[in-house]
BALOBA-1460 file (C-alpha; in Angstrom, 3 decimals):
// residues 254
<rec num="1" residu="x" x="80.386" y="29.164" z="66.355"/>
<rec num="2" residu="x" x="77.896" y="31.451" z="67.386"/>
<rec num="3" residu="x" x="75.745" y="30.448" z="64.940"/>
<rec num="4" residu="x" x="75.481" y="27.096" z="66.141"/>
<rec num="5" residu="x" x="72.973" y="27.631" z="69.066"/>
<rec num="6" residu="x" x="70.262" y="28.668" z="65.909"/>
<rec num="7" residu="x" x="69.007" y="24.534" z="66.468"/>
<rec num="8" residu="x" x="67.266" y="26.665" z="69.390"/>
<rec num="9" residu="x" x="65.230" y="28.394" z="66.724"/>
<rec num="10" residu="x" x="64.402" y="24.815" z="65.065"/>
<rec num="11" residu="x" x="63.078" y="24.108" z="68.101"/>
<rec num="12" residu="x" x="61.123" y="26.908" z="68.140"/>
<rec num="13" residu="x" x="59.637" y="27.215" z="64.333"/>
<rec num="14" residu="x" x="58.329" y="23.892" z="65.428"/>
<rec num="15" residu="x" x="55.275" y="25.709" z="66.986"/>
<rec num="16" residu="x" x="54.939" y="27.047" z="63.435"/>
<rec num="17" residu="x" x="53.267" y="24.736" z="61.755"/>
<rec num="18" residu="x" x="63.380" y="20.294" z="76.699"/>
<rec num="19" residu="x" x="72.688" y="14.990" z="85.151"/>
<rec num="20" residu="x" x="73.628" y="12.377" z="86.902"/>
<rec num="21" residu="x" x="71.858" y="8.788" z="85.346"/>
<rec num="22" residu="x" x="70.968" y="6.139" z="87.989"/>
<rec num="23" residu="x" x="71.691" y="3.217" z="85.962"/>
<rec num="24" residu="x" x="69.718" y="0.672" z="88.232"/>
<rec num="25" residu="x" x="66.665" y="2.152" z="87.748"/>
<rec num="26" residu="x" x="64.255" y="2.044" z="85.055"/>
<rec num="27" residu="x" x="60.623" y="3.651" z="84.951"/>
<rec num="28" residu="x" x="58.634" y="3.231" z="81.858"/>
<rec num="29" residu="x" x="55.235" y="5.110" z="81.755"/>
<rec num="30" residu="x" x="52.786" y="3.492" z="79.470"/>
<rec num="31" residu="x" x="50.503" y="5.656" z="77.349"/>
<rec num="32" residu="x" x="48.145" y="7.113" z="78.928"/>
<rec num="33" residu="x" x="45.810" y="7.819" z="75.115"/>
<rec num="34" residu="x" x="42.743" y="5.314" z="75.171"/>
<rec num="35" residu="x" x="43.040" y="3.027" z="73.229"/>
<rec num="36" residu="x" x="39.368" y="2.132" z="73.265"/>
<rec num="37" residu="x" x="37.982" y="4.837" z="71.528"/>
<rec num="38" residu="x" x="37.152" y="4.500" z="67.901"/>
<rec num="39" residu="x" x="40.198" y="4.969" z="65.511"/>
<rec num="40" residu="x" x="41.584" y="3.241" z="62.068"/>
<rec num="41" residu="x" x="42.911" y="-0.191" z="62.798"/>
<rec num="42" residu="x" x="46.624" y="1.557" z="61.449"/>
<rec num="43" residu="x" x="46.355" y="4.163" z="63.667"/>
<rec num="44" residu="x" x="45.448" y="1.859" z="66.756"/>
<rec num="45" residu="x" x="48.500" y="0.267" z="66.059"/>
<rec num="46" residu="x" x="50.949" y="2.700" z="65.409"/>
<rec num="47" residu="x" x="49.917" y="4.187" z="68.868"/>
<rec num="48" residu="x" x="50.619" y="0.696" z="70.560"/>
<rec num="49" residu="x" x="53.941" y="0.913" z="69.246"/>
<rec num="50" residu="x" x="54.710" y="4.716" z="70.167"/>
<rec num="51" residu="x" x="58.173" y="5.099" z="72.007"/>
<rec num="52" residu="x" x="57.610" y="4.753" z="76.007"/>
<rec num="53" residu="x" x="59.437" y="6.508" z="78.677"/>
<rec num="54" residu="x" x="59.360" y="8.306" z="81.679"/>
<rec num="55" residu="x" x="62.725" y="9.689" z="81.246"/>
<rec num="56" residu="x" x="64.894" y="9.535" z="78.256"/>
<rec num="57" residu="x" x="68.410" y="10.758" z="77.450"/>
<rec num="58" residu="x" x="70.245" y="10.351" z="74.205"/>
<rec num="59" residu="x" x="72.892" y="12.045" z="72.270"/>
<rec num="60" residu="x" x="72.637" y="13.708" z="68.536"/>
<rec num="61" residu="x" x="75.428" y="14.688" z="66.421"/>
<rec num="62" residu="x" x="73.440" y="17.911" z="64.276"/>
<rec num="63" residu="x" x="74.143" y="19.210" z="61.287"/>
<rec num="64" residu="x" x="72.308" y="22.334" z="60.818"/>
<rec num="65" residu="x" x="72.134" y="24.868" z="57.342"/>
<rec num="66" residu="x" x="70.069" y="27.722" z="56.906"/>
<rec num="67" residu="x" x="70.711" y="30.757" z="54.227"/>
<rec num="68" residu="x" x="73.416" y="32.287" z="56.694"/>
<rec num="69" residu="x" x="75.137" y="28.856" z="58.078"/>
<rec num="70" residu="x" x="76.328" y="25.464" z="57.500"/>
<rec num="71" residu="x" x="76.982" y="23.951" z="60.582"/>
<rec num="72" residu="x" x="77.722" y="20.787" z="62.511"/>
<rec num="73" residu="x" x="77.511" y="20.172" z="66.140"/>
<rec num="74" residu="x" x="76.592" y="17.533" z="69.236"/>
<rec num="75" residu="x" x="73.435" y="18.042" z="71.300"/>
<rec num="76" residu="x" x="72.960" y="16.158" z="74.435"/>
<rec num="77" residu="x" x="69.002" y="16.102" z="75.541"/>
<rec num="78" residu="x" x="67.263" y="14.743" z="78.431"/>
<rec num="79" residu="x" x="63.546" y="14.847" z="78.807"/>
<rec num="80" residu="x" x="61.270" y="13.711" z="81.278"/>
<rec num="81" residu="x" x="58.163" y="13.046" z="79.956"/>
<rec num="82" residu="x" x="55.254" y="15.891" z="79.808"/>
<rec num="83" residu="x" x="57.539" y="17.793" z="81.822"/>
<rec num="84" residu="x" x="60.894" y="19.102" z="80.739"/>
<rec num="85" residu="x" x="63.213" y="18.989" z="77.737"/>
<rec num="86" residu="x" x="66.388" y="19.661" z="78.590"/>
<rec num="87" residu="x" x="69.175" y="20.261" z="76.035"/>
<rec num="88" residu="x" x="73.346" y="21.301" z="76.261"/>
<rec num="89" residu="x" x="74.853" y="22.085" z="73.067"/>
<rec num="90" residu="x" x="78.590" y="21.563" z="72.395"/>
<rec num="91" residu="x" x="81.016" y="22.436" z="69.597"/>
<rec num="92" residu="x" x="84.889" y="22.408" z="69.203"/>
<rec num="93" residu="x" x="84.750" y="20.781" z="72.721"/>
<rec num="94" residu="x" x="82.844" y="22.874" z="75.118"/>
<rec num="95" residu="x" x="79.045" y="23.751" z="75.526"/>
<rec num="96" residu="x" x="78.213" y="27.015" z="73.583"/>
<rec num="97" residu="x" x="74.395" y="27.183" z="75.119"/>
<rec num="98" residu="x" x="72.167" y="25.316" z="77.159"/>
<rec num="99" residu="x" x="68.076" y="25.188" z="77.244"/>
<rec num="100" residu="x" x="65.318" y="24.053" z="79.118"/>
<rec num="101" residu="x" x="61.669" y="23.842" z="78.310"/>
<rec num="102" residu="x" x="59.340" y="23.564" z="80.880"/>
<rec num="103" residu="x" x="55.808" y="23.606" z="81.104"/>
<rec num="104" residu="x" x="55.198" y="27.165" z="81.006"/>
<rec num="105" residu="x" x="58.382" y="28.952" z="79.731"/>
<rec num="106" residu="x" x="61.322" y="28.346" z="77.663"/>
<rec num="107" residu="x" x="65.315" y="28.897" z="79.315"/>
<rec num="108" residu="x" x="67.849" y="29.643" z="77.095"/>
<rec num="109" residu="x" x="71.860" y="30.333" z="78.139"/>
<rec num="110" residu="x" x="74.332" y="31.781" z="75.371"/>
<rec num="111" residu="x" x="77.735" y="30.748" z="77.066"/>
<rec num="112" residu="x" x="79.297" y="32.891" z="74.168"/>
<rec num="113" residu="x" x="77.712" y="36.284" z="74.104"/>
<rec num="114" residu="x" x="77.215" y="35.762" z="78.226"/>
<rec num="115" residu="x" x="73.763" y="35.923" z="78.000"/>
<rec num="116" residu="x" x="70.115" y="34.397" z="79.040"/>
<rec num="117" residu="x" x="66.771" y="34.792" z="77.398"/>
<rec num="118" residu="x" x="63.211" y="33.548" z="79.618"/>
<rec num="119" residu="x" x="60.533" y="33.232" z="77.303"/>
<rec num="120" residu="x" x="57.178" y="32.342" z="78.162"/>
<rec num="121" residu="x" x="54.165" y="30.383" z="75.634"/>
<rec num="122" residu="x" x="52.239" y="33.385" z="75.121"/>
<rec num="123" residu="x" x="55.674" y="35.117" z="73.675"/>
<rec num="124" residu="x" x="56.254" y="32.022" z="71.390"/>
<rec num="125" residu="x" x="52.959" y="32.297" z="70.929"/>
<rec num="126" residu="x" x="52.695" y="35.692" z="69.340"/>
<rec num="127" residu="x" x="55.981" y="35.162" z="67.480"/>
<rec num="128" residu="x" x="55.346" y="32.210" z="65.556"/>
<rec num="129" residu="x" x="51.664" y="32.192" z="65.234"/>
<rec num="130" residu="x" x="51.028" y="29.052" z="66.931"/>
<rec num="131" residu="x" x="51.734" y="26.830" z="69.728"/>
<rec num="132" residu="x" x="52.336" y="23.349" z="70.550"/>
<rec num="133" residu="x" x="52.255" y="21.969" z="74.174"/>
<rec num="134" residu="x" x="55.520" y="20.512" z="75.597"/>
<rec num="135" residu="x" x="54.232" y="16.910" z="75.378"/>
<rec num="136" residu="x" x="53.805" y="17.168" z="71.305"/>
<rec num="137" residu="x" x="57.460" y="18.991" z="71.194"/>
<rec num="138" residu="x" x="58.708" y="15.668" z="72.635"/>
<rec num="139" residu="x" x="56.402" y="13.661" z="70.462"/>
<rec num="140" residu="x" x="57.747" y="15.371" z="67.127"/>
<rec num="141" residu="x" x="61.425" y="14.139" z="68.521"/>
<rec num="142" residu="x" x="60.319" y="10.922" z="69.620"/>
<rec num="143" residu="x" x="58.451" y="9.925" z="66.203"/>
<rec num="144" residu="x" x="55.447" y="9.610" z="68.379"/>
<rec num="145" residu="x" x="51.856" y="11.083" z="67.089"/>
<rec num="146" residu="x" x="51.310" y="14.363" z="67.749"/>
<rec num="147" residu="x" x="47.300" y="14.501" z="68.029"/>
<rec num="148" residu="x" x="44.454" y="12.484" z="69.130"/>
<rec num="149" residu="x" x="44.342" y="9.418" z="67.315"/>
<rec num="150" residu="x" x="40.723" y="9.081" z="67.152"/>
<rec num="151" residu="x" x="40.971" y="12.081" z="65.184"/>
<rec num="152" residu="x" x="43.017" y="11.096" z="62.320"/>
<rec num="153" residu="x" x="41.301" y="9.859" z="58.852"/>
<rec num="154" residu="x" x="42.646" y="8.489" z="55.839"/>
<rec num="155" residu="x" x="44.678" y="11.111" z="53.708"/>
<rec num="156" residu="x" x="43.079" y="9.115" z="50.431"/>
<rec num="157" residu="x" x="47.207" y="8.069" z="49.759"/>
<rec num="158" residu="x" x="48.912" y="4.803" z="51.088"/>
<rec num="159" residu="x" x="49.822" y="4.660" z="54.894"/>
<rec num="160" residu="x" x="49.050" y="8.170" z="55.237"/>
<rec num="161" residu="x" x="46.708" y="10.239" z="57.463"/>
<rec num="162" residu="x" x="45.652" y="13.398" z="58.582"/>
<rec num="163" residu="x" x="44.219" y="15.476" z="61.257"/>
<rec num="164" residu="x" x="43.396" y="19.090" z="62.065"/>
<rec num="165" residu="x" x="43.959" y="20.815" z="65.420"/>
<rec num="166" residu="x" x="43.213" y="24.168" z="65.330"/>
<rec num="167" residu="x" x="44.920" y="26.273" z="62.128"/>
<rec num="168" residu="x" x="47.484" y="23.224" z="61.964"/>
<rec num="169" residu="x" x="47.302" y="20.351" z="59.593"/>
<rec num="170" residu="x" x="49.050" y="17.442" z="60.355"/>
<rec num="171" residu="x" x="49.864" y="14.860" z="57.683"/>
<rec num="172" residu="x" x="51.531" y="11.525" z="59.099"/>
<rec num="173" residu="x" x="53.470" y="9.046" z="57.113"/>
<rec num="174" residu="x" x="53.172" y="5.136" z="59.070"/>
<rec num="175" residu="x" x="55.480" y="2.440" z="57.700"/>
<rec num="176" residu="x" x="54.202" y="-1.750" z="57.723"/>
<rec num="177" residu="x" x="56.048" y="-1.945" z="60.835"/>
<rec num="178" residu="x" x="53.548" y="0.679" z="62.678"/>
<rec num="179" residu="x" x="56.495" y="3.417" z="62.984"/>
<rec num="180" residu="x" x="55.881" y="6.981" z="61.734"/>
<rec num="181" residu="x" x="58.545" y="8.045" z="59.209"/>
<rec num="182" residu="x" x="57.182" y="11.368" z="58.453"/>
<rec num="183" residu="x" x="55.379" y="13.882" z="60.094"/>
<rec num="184" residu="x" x="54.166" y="17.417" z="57.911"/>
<rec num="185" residu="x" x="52.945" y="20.591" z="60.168"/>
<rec num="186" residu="x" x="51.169" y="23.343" z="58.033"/>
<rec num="187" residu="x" x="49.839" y="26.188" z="59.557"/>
<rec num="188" residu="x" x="46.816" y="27.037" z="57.205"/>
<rec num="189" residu="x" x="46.599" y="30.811" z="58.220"/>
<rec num="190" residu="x" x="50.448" y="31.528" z="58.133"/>
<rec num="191" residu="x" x="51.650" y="29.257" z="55.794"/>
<rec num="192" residu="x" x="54.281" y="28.011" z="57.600"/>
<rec num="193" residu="x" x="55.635" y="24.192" z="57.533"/>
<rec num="194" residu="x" x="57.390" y="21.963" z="59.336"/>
<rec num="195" residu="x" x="58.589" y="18.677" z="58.142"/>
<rec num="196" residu="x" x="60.016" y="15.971" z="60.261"/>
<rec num="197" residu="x" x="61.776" y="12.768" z="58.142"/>
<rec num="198" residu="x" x="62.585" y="9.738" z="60.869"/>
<rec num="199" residu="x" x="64.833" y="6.791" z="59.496"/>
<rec num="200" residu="x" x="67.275" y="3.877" z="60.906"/>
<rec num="201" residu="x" x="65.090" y="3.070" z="63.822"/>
<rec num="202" residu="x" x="67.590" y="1.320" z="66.707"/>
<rec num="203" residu="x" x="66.541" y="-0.903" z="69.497"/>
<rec num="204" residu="x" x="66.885" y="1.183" z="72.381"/>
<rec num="205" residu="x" x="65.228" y="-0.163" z="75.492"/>
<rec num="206" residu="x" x="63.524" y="-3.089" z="73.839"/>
<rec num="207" residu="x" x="61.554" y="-0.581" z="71.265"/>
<rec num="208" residu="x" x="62.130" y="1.277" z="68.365"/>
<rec num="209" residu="x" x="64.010" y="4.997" z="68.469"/>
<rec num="210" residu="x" x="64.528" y="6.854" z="64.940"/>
<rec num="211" residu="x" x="68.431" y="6.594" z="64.282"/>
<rec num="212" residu="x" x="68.157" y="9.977" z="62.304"/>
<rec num="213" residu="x" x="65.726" y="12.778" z="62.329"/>
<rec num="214" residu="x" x="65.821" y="15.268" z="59.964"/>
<rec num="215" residu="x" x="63.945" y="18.448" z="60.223"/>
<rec num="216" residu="x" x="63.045" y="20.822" z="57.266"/>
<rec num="217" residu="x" x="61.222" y="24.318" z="58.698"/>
<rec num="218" residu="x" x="59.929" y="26.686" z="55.888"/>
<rec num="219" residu="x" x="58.844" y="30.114" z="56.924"/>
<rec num="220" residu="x" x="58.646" y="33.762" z="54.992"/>
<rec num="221" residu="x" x="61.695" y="34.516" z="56.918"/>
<rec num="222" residu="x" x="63.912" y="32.065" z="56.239"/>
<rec num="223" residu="x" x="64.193" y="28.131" z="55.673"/>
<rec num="224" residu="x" x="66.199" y="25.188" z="57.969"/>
<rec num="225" residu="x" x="67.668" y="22.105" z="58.354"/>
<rec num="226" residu="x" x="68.748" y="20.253" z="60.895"/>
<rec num="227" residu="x" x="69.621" y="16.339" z="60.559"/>
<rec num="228" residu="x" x="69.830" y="14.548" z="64.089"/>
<rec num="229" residu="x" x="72.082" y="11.239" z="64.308"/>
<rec num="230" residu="x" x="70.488" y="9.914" z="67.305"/>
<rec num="231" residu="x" x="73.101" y="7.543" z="69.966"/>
<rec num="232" residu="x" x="73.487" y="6.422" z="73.599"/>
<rec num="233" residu="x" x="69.801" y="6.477" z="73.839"/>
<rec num="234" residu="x" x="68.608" y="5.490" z="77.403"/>
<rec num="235" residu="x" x="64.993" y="5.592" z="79.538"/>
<rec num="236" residu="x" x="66.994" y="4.998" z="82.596"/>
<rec num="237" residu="x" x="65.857" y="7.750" z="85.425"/>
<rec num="238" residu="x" x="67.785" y="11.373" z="85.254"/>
<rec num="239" residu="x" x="67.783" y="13.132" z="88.937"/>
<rec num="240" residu="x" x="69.231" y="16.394" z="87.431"/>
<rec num="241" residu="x" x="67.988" y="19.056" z="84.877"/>
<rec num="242" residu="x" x="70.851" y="21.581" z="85.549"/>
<rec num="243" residu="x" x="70.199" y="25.249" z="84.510"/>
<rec num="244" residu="x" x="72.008" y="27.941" z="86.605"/>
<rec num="245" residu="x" x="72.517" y="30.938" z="85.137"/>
<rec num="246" residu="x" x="75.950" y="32.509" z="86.370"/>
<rec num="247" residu="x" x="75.275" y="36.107" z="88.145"/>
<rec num="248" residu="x" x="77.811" y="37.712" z="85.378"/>
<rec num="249" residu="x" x="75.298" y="37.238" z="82.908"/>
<rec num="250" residu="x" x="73.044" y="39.661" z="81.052"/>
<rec num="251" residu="x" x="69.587" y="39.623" z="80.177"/>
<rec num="252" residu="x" x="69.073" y="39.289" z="76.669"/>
<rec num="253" residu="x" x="65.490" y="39.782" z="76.616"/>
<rec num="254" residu="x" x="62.934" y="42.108" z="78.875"/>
């Protein structure tokens, strides 16, 4: 089961190309992208529809497969938005690792080797080639857009667009109901790509939530999977992002 905390790395290869619930309480945060600004009339609407939340919690049974592993597993995330992602990982019953990603660094807890890692940007920087800020992390697992819409043109196909930030590409799939089913990340220099499939959109919170997101990473190294089944989704306000890391633990990076 070791092998199951590797949807840490899926996580990660993304910048190829983050509790106790009050239930009375609900904040919703409306976009803050302006709307105003010049874009294509399917772009202006897909962003009116993008998923809203200030906080958001949901659960995600995971099957994961890479070269070395075929796995299945639950993940339990909670996010607050811009902020923190926040995610426990279980299998056979108990929590093999936990991680948080904050602003500035990424936490990671291996409950079975006893072990923590700290990383910080420029270190995920350096390793992957590329980085992506914490807001478009959530956006890729929201099925929310990634860059500035005013940016986006027409990809010369049906319902799809692209835009350029930096070395990535980003090619964006919108369906007739404004949703975005598929999002491509290439990194031009690295050649490196990401590409994330969302499907069976629920109502969760009087919108639209991707039932299953599937993730397909493709580096010189090695190439992943990892299908989310999305459930108990909820925008409800989280006061906790737990991460205490138990003094009998060892350092798994300097």
């Amino acid at each position: 089961m070791q092998k199951s905390i590797y949807f840490l790395l899926i996580l990660l290869s993304l910048y190829a190309c983050r509790s106790t619930k009050n239930k009375t309480k609900k904040r919703i945060v409306k976009s803050t992208k302006d709307t105003s600004k010049p874009m294509l009339p399917d772009i202006k609407n897909t962003l009116n529809k993008e998923f809203e939340y200030d906080y958001l919690s949901f659960r995600a049974n995971c099957d994961y497969k890479d070269e070395n592993a075929d796995q299945s597993f639950t993940m339990n995330l909670r996010m607050k938005r811009d902020s923190i992602i926040w995610i426990s990982v279980t299998a056979v019953g108990f929590e093999v690792a936990r991680a948080r990603f904050d602003k500035d660094s990424v936490k990671i807890i291996n409950r079975l080797e006893k072990k923590y890692y700290i990383y910080d940007y420029n270190f995920v920087k350096r390793m992957l080639g590329t980085t992506l800020s914490i807001s478009q992390i959530q956006n890729l697992l929201t099925a929310n857009m990634l860059f500035s819409p005013e940016n986006y043109i027409s990809a010369n196909i049906e319902n799809k667009y692209r835009t350029n930030q930096g070395y990535i590409e980003n090619l964006m799939t919108i369906n007739d109901k404004h949703k975005i089913t598929e999002q491509i990340l290439k990194h031009l220099v690295e050649k490196t790509e990401a590409t994330v499939l969302y499907s069976n959109y629920k109502k969760a919170d009087k919108q639209q939530f991707p039932g299953e997101t599937e993730i397909n990473v493709t580096t010189a190294a090695r190439n992943i999977k990892l299908l989310l089944r999305s459930s108990n989704i909820s925008t409800d306000s989280i006061s906790a992002f737990p991460f205490e890391i138990q003094s009998k633990y060892e350092r798994g990076n300097k």
